[in-house]
Every structure is written in C-alpha cells, then in structure tokens.
ROROKOL-573497 format. One line per 10 residues: number of its first residue (from 1); their letters; for each residue x, y, z of C-alpha. Coordinates in Angstrom, 3 decimals, decimal comma. Example, Ala and Ser with C-alpha at 12.3 -4.5 7.8 and 13.67 -1.06 7.14 Angstrom:
<pts>
1	as	12,300/-4,500/7,800; 13,670/-1,060/7,140
</pts>
This chain:
<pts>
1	xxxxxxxxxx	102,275/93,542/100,558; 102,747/96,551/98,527; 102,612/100,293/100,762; 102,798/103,343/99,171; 104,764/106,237/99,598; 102,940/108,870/97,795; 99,666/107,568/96,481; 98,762/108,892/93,070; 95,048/110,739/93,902; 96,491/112,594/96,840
11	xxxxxxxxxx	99,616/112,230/97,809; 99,104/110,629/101,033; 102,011/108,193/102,947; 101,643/104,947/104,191; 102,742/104,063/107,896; 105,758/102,018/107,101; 106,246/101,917/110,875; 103,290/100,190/111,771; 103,158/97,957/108,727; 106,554/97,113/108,272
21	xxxxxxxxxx	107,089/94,896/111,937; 103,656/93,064/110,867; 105,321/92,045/107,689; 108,744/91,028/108,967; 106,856/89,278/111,672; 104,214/87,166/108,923; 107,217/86,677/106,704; 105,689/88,730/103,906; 107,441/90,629/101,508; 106,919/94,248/101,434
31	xxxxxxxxxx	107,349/96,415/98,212; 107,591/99,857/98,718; 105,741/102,083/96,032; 107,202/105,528/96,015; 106,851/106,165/92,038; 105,999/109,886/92,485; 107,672/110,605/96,145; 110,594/109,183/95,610; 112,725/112,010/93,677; 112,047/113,901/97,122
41	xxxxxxxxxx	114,126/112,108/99,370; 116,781/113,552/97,802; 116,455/116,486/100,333; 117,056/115,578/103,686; 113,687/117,491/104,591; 111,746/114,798/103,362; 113,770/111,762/103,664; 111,538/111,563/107,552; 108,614/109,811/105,212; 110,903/106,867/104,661
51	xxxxxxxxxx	111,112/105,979/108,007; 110,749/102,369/108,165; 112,137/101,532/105,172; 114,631/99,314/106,609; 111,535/96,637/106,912; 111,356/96,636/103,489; 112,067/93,401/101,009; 111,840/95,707/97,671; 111,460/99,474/97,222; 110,819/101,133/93,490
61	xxxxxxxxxx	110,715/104,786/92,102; 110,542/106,300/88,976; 112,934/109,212/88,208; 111,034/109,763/84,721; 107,746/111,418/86,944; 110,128/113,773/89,159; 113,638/113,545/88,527; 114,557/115,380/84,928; 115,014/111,940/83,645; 112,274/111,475/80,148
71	xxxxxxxxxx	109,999/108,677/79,743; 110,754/105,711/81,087; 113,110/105,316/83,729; 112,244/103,359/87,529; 114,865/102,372/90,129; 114,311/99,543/92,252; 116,464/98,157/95,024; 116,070/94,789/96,672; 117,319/93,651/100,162; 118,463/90,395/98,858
81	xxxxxxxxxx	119,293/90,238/95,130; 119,246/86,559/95,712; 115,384/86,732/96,296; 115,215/87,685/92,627; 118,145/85,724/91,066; 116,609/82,391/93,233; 113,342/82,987/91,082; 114,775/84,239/87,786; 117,649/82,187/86,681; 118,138/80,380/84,238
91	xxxxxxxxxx	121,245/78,720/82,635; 121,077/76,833/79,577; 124,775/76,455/77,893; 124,080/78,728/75,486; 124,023/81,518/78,154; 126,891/80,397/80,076; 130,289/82,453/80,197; 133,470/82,359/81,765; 132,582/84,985/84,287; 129,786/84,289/85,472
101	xxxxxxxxxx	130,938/82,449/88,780; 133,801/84,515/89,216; 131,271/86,947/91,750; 132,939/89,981/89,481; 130,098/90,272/87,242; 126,609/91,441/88,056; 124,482/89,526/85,013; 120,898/91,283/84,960; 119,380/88,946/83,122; 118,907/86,801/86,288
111	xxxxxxxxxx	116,912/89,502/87,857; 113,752/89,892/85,716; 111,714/87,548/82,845; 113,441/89,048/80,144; 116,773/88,678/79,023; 117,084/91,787/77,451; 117,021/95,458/79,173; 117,411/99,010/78,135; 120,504/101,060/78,959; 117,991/103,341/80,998
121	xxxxxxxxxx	121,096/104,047/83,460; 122,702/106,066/80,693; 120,353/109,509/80,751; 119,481/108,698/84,504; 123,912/109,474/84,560; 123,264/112,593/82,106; 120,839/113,988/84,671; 122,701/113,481/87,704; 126,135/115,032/86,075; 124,253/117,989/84,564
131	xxxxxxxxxx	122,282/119,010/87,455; 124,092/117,530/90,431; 122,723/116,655/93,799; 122,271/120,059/94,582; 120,621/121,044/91,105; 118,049/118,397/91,765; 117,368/119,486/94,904; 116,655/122,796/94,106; 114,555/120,927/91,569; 112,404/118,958/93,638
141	xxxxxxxxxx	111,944/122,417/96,610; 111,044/124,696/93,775; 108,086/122,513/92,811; 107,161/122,196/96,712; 107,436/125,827/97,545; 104,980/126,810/94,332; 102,814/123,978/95,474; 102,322/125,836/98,912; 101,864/129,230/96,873; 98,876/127,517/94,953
151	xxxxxxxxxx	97,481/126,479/98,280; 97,761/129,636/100,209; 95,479/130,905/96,943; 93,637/128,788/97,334; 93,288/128,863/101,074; 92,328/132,780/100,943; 89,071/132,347/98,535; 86,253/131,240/101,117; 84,736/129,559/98,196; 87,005/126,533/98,047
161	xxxxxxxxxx	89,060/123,840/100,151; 92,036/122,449/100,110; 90,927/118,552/100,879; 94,189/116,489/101,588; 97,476/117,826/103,555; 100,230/119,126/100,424; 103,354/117,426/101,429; 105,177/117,792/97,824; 104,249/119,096/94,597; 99,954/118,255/94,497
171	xxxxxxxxxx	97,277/120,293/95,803; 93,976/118,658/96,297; 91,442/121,318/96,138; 87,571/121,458/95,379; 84,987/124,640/95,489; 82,634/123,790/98,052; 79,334/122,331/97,409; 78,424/119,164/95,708; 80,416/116,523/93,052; 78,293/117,802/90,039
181	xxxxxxxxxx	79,375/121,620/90,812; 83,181/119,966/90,722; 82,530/118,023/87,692; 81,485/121,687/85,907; 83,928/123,339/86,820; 86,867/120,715/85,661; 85,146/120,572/82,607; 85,172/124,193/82,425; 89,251/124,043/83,050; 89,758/121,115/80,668
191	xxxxxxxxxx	87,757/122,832/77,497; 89,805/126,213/78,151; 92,888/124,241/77,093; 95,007/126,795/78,633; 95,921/124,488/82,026; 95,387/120,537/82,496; 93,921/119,476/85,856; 93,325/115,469/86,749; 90,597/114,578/89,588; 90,471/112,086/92,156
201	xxxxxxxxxx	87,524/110,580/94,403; 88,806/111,208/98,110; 86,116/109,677/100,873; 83,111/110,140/98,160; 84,260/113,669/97,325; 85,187/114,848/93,985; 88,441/116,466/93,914; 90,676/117,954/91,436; 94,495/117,710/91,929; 96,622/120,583/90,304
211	xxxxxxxxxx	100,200/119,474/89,930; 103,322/120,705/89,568; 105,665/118,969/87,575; 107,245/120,810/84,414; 110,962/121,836/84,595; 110,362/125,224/83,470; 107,720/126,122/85,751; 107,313/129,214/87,356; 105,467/131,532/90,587; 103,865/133,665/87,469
221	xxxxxxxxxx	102,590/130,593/86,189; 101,309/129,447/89,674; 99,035/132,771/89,755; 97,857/132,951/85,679; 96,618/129,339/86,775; 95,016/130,564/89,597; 93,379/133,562/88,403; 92,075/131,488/85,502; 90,132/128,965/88,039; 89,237/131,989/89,574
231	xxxxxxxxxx	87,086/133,171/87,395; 86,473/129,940/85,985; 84,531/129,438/89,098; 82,799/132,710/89,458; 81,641/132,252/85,452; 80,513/128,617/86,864; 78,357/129,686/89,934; 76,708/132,347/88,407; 75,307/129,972/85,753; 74,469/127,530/88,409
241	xxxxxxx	73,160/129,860/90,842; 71,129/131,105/87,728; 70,112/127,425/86,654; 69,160/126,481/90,113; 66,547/129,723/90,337; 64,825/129,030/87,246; 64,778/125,493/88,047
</pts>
C-alpha cells in the first residue's frame, strides 16, 4: 500500500494515522511517498504531517525536487533492511569477499536488481555542508512564505479561487467559471513564455498549480507573476465576454 505525503496535483496529505494501524494489522507493507514533501520536514513546523510514520515498512523522498540537490537524487529508508536483502541477494562466487559476513560492511548491491549504483550520496554531502541544516531550512520557509504571498493575491481578486489548502510551496488556483475559461487562460500563460504554470483536474475542476521551486526566487518575482495573470485574465474575459455576446 503506497500513501502519499504530498500528492503531485495538489499537495494534499494522506492520513497515515488512520491507514497505517489497518496495514500493520493486514500485514501489508506500507510505502510512504513523500517525493515533493519530504525536503520540508526538515523544519520542525512541518515534521506534524509525518505523524504516523512509525507504521511505515518503507518511506522515499527525493532531495533533487526540493532540496538544492540536481537531477536525480531519492532517499529511501526501510524498517527492516532484511526485507530487501531477503528478496535481493544473490551470491554467486564470483561476488563473494572476505567481508562480507564480517556485519562491518553494508554491500548495496543486495538491496536493489542492479548491482551497480551511482555515488548520488556525494552532491546530496555537497549540499548539506554548503548550506547546512539551517541554510536549508531557510530554503524550504522562503518558498512557503512566497507561496502564501501568491495566495493572499490571489485571495484579494474576487475573480478567482484558491481550490486546495497551500501547505508548502503550490498554490492551486482557478478564475471562476467553467474548465474551458481555465483552459484559455493557461494557454494564454503558457504562449507568453514569460512564467510556466502546470494544471491538475481536482473533483472535475480544472486547476492550474503555480509553484515555487527555483533557488533564486524572489517576493518581486511572486508579484511580476501575478500581475502578469492579472491581466492575462482581464485580456481573457473581455474576449470571452465579447465572444459569448456575439455568439
């Protein structure tokens, strides 16, 4: 059973609470997703959404989406590394070494299908001596606080919504009115080339997600993005409202 800490279309946390006990009581594993959220739990603000981990079998992240760290880096941690070495090993004698019963060496080839693996580890270390916990902190609460800038923008024009709760670093936001209007106006965004937005579907809705994730962002950048849907949208409903007369 896979739950997900962080879904990708809106950010939204799975109960581990609730799920976990069911699992540990049906003897099924549970993986924890938390590609995305995980670089937050870093800050003890946000380490609450974990709760229940401790039912968990497997939990994974990926430093390379939120954590400094480039392209590709994920972390997982398992309860019982035996789980994995029970299912992975294999010992022909050409693979066999002195060491390898001596309990002093950890021998990763035993915990995957490959035999191989990259020295990912390496620029994960770079990151963590440059910055430092409390560089990546102030990393990851940067990114949150001009997340809740963007939504109080977007919260003060009565002509959109914000349409899922912004725990982290996405805001799910839509103009109101119907899926086509949406559709425009991401288009709209898109063919400007001057930002990038991504939609979702959220309970037959469509939604588009403005994230913030580059290292170098910044609160001016926050409000040139949001003066640019802005008007975006005004451009947009004019045309429509125009379209829809003649029509």
């Amino acid at each position: 059973f896979c739950a997900t800490l962080g879904t990708t279309p809106c950010c939204s946390f799975d109960k581990l609470l609730e799920l976990g006990p069911i699992c540990n009581k049906e003897n099924i594993w549970m993986h924890i997703d938390a590609a995305y959220a995980g670089s937050a739990f870093i800050c003890p603000e946000f380490r609450h959404l974990l709760n229940g981990v401790e039912f968990a079998d497997s939990f994974n992240f990926n430093p390379h989406k939120w954590l400094l760290v480039n392209f590709d880096c994920s972390a997982m941690w398992v309860k019982k590394r035996s789980d994995l070495i029970g299912a992975f090993k294999l010992e022909p004698l050409y693979l066999q070494h002195h060491h390898q019963e001596s309990g002093l060496v950890t021998d990763y080839r035993h915990w995957q299908i490959p035999l191989g693996r990259r020295f990912r580890s390496l620029k994960l270390w770079f990151v963590l001596r440059m910055y430092g916990v409390k560089g990546l902190q102030e990393h990851i609460r940067k990114h949150v606080r001009l997340s809740h800038q963007f939504e109080h923008l977007v919260l003060q024009d009565e002509r959109f919504e914000i349409c899922a709760k912004v725990v982290l670093g996405l805001v799910c936001f839509r103009l109101k009115g119907s899926n086509e209007l949406n559709e425009a106006l991401l288009k709209s965004i898109n063919d400007a080339k001057k930002i990038h937005l991504v939609p979702c579907h959220l309970r037959e809705k469509f939604v588009l997600r403005f994230a913030i994730c580059s290292r170098t962002v910044e609160s001016t950048h926050i409000k040139f993005a949001w003066q640019h849907i802005s008007q975006l949208a005004t451009d947009l409903l004019k045309t429509w409202e125009q379209n829809h007369h003649q029509q």
